[in-house]
N, C-alpha and C positions, 0 to 999 in steps of 0.2 A: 504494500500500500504506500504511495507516494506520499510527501505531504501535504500537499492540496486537499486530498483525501481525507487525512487525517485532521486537520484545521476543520475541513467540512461536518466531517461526522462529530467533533469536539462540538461546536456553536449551533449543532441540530441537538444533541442530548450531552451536556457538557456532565461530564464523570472524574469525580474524585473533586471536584472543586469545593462543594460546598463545604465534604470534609475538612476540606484544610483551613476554609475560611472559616471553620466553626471556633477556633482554636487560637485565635487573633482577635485584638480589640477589645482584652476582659479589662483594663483600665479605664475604656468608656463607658463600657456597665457597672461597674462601680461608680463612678461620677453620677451616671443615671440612678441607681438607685439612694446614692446619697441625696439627692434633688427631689426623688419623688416620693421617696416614705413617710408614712407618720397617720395615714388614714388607712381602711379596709380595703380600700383599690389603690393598687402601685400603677401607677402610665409609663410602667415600661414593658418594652414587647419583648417579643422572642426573638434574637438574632443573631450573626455571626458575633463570636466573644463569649458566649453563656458559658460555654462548657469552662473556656479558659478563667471566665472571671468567680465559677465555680471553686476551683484549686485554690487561685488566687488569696480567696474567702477561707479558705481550707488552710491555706501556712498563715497570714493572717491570725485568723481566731488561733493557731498554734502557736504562735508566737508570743504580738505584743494583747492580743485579745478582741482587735479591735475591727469591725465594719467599716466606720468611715474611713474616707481616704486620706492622706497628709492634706493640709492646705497647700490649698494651689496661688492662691494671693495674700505677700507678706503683712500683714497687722502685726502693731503693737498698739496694747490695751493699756488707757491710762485710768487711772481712779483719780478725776481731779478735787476731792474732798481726799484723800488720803495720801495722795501724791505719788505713791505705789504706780508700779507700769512693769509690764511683763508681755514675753514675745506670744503670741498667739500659737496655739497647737490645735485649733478647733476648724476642720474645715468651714464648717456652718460662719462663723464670725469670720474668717477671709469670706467668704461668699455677699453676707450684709452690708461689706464696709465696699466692696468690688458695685453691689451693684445701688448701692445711693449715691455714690459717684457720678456711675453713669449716668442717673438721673439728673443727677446737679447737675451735672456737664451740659444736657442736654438743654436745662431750661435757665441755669445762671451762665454760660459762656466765661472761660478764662479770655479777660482782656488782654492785647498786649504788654507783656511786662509784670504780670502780677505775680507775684511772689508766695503770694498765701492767699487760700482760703478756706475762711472758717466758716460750716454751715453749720445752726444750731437747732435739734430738734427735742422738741418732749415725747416723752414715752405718754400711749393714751392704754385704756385698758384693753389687755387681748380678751375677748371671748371666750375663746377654746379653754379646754381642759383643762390642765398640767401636761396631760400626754397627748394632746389630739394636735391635728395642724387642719385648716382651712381647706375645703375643697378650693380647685383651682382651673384655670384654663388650660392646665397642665393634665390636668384628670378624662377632660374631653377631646384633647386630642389623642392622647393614650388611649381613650375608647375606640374612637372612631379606627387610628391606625389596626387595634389590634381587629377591627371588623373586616378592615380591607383584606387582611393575613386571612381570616379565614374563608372570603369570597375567592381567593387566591387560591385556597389550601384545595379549594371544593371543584373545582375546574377539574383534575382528575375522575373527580365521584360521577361529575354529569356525564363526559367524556367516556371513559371508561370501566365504572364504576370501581375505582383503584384508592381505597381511601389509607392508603401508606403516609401520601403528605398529609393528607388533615391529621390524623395518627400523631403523629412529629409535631405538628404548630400546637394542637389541641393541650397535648403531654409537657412540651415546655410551656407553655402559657401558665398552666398549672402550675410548675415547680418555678417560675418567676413571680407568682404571686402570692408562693409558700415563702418564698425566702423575702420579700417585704413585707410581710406581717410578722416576723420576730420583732418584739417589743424591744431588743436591742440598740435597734435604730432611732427609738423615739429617744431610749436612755443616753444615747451620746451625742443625740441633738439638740438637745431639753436642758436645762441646768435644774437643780432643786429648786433653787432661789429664782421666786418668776417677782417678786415684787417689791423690787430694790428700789429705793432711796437715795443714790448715789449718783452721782456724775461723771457719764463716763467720756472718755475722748478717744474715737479708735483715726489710727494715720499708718501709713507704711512706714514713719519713721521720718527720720533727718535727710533732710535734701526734697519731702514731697510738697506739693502746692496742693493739698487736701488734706483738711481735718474733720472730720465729724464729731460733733458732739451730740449726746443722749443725754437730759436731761431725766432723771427715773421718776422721782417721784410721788416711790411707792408702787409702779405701774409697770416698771420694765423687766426684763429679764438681767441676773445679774451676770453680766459680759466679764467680768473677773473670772466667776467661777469656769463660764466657759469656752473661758481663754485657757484657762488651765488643764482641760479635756482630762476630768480622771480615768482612771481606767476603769471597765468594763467587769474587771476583776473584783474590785472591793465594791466593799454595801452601798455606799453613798448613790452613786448614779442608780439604784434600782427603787430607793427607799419612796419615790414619787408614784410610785404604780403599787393599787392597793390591793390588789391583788397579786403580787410580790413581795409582797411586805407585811409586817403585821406593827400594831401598837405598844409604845414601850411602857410601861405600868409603872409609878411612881414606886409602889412597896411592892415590887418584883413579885406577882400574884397576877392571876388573870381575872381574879374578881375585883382587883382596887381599881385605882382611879388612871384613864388614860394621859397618858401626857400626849403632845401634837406630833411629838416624835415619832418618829416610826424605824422600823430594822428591818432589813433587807431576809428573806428566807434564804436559806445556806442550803445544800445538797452536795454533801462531801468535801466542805470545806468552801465550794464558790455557790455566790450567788444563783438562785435557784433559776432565773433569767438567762444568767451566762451561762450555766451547765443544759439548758433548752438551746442555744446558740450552738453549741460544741456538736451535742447530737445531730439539730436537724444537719447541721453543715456537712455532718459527715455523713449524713443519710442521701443529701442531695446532690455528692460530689459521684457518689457511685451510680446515682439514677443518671445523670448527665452522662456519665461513660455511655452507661447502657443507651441511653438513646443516640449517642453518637455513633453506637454499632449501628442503630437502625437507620440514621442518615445514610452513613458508607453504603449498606446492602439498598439502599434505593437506586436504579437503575432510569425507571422512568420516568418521563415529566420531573425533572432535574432540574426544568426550567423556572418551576412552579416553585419547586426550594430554596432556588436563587431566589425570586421576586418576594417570597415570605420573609427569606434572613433579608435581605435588601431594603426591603419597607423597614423592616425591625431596627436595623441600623443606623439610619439616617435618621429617623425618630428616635433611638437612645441618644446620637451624638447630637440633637436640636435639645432634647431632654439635659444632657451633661453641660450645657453650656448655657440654657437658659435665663434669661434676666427676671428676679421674682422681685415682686414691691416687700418691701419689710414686713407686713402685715402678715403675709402668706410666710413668715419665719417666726410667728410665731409674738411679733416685736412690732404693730403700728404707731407709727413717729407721728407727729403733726411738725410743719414746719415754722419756724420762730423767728431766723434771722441769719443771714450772712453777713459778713466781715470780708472783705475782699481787697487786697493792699498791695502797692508795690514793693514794700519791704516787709520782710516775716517780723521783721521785731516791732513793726509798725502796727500790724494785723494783733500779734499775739498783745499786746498796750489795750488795743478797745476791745479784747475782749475778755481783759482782766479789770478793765473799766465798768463795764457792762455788767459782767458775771461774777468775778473775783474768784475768778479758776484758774489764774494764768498761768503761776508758779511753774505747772509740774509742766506745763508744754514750753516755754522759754527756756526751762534747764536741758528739755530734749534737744529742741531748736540751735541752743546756743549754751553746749558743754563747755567753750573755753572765756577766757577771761574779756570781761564788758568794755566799753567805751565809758569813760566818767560820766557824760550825761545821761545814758543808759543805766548805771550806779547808780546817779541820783535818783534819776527816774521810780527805779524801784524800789528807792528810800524814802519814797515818797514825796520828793521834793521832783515835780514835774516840768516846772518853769522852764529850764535852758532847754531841755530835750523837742516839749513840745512848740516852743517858739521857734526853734530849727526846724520842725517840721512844717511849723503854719507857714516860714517863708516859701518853702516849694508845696505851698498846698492843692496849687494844679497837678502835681506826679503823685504827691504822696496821702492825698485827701486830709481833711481838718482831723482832728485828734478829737475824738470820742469825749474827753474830757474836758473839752473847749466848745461843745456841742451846746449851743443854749437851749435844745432839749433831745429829748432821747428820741431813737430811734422811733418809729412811726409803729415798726413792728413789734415792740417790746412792749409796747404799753396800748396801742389802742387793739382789742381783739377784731372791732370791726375792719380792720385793711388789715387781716391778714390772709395768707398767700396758702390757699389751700394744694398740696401736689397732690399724685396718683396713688400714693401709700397712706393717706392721710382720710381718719374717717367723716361724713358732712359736715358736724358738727363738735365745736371744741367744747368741753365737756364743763369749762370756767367761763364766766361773763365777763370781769374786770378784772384787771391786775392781778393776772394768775401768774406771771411770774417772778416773784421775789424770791431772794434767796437770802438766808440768816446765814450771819457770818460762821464759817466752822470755825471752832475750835480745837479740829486737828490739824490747821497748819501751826497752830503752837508746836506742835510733837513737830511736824514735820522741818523747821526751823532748827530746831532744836539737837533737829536728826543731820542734819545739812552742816550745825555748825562746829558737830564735835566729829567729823567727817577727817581724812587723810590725803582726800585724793585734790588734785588740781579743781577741781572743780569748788570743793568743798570751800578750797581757799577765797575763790570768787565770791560762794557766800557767804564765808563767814566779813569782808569789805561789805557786802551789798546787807550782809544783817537779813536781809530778807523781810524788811519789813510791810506786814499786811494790814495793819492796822486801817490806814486810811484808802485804799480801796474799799476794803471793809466797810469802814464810814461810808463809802461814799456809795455802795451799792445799798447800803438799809434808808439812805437817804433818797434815793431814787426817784421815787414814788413826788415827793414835795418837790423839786426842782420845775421851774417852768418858765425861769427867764435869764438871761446873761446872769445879769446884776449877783442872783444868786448863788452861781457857779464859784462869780470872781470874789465874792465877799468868803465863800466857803476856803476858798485857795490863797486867801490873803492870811485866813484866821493859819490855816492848814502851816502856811511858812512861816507866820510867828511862831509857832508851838517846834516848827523843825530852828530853827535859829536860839531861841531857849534854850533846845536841848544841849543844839550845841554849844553852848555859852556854858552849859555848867558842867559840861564836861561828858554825858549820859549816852548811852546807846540809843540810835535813834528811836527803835521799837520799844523802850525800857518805860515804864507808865512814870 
């Protein structure tokens, strides 16, 4: 047989292909089912990769224990009430911070030259469960695809009545909707803590021109905890599913008093969750072989295999890359306020003016040692820094703190800027966003100034003092004209020029 022949008779019933294709591409089924679990229908299909991303799942869970995949987008997570920051290990949190980005981008546009910015949002309340996640548009096109696979599958049945491929699409459909209902998935996407208080700031770090900020409020998920992605192994991540878990009893008795706590059930040591993880995985690594015998021995209408894994493909890899609104994570933001600047040190000023968060992102921003008027600046003595800047205040926009009144979006709820993640209606009428000054940047000061490294030295010069942001953020609310900015920032330099007159720490009461 020539090869004209053999090309021919290949692309009239192509053999041995699909097999090989089955065994490629288990990294985008992982990414797929990381995207689409958390409800009783997964929207991912059958396609080439199953069998590989089977194994995959298989050293995985033998290993470090784990279902989801590494993060694929770098985050670092700030706590800007505690000033703490830690690199991200949680696929799900690269995914939130990745794709409010792209939102931002889409509807605030980086101008030429800006250097920073800060979009700030509040956490509103999720709906959902502890354990559930929102159906989605995600859910219906996963329907629809997997309908096409089996109008596809059933072409042999009319034809010849040959039902070998519907057999195969039918059988993996099954075993892809067995392995997204392990409640695994919700456990490494989900934190304990859904209703955190806290302030967070997620950024890729030093050198990006994005920061988000989450405002919690009691409302949001805590992005600390699931920055930190525990492992699958210990009780913690299971303790949220009540039917995994049982109640802890104050006097160690099942008839006293419950406390809110709860303890994970154990089964030879691991979590009762995890040790259901280990089995089915291993149950459904050997049904995958087996069905991948039964691809191999398919001979006819070959064609009809291809177009099943084919459709299934392209829908996992639209699936693995998908842009979801916050809300659908589980996390609905509403939006508050951008900050957009041509100098980062300019950006991170008003929005430690504003908020009196700035600390922990200025010490990211800028690890080595200050400019004097930058010193001052965050000694509280504003004057030289920001009069340098009102001169080029065409490039570098006025100084938040020379504002003779606040942002527009800070204080009136009526002109604010509802996006696509955000629910109709904001849940506060007036001046819902104040903030009381912490009293863990005391610790945090404190932490910075008995410090060793280069950095520490810069603040132990800058003191670090917060006081008068502070001030100046609980005051907020009463400001409404120049006059009383300038009379607040006259008292403001008497009291820094006293201090230093008698010799005192600037921070020192």
């Amino acid at each position: 047989m020539g090869t004209i022949e053999q090309l021919r008779g290949q692309w009239i019933n192509p053999s041995d292909v699909s097999t090989i294709l089955m065994v490629i591409g288990g990294d985008v089924v992982q990414n797929a089912f990381a995207q689409g679990t958390g409800q009783l229908y997964t929207p991912v299909c059958f396609s080439f990769g199953c069998v590989a991303y089977a194994f995959i799942t298989l050293v995985n869970i033998v290993g470090d224990g784990r279902l989801l995949p590494r993060p694929d987008y770098p985050v670092k997570v700030f706590n800007l009430e505690s000033g703490y920051a830690r690199e991200n290990k949680n696929w799900v949190v690269g995914r939130l911070l990745r794709d409010i980005e792209a939102q931002v981008a889409r509807r605030q546009p980086l101008e030429d030259g800006t250097g920073i910015r800060i979009s700030v949002f509040e956490a509103l309340e999720n709906e959902n469960e502890p354990t559930r996640f929102s159906w989605s548009f995600l859910h219906v096109i996963g329907a629809l695809v997997t309908a096409l696979q089996v109008g596809v599958a059933a072409i042999p049945i009319a034809l010849d009545r040959q039902w070998g491929v519907m057999f195969i699409t039918v059988v993996g459909t099954f075993l892809i909707q067995i392995t997204g209902l392990l409640p695994q998935w919700r456990a490494e996407k989900l934190p304990n803590g859904q209703k955190s208080k806290d302030c967070y700031a997620l950024t890729s770090g030093n050198g990006s021109t994005d920061i988000v900020v989450v405002i919690g409020k009691g409302l949001c998920l805590n992005l600390e905890e699931m920055s930190a992605s525990q492992s699958p192994r210990v009780n913690r991540p299971w303790e949220k599913f009540q039917w995994l878990s049982r109640p802890i009893y104050l006097d160690n008795s099942e008839k006293g008093q419950a406390s809110k706590q709860r303890k994970s059930k154990t089964f030879r040591g691991f979590p009762l969750g995890f040790f259901m993880t280990q089995i089915t995985c291993w149950v459904l690594s050997v049904l995958w072989l087996l069905l991948l015998v039964n691809v191999a021995a398919t001979k006819d209408y070959t064609w009809c295999i291809l177009g099943v894994g084919a459709l299934g493909m392209f829908q996992n890899a639209w699936l693995a890359a998908a842009e979801l609104p916050s809300s659908k994570r589980n996390m609905p933001l509403w939006y508050c306020d951008t900050i957009m600047t041509h100098k980062v040190m300019d950006g991170i000023m008003d929005f430690d003016i504003t908020y009196g968060r700035g600390i922990p992102l200025m010490e990211e921003f800028f690890p080595g040692r200050l400019h004097s008027d930058e010193v001052e600046w965050w000694r509280g003595n504003r004057k030289r820094y920001d009069e340098k800047r009102m001169k080029d205040s065409i490039k570098r926009g006025i100084p938040r703190s020379k504002e003779p009144v606040l942002p527009t979006s800070t204080l009136d709820p009526s002109l604010y800027r509802r996006m696509s993640w955000a629910k109709d209606n904001h849940p506060n009428s007036l001046h819902h966003i104040k903030y009381e000054p912490s009293t863990r940047f005391d610790d945090l000061r404190t932490r910075h100034r008995s410090g060793k490294s280069d950095a520490s030295v810069r603040d132990q010069e800058l003191g670090i003092q917060h006081e008068v942001s502070e001030e100046t953020i609980q005051h907020m609310p009463e400001r409404g004209t120049g006059d009383d900015i300038q009379i607040e920032q006259q008292q403001q330099q008497k009291r820094h020029d006293a201090n230093e007159a008698t010799g005192r720490a600037v921070d020192e009461p």
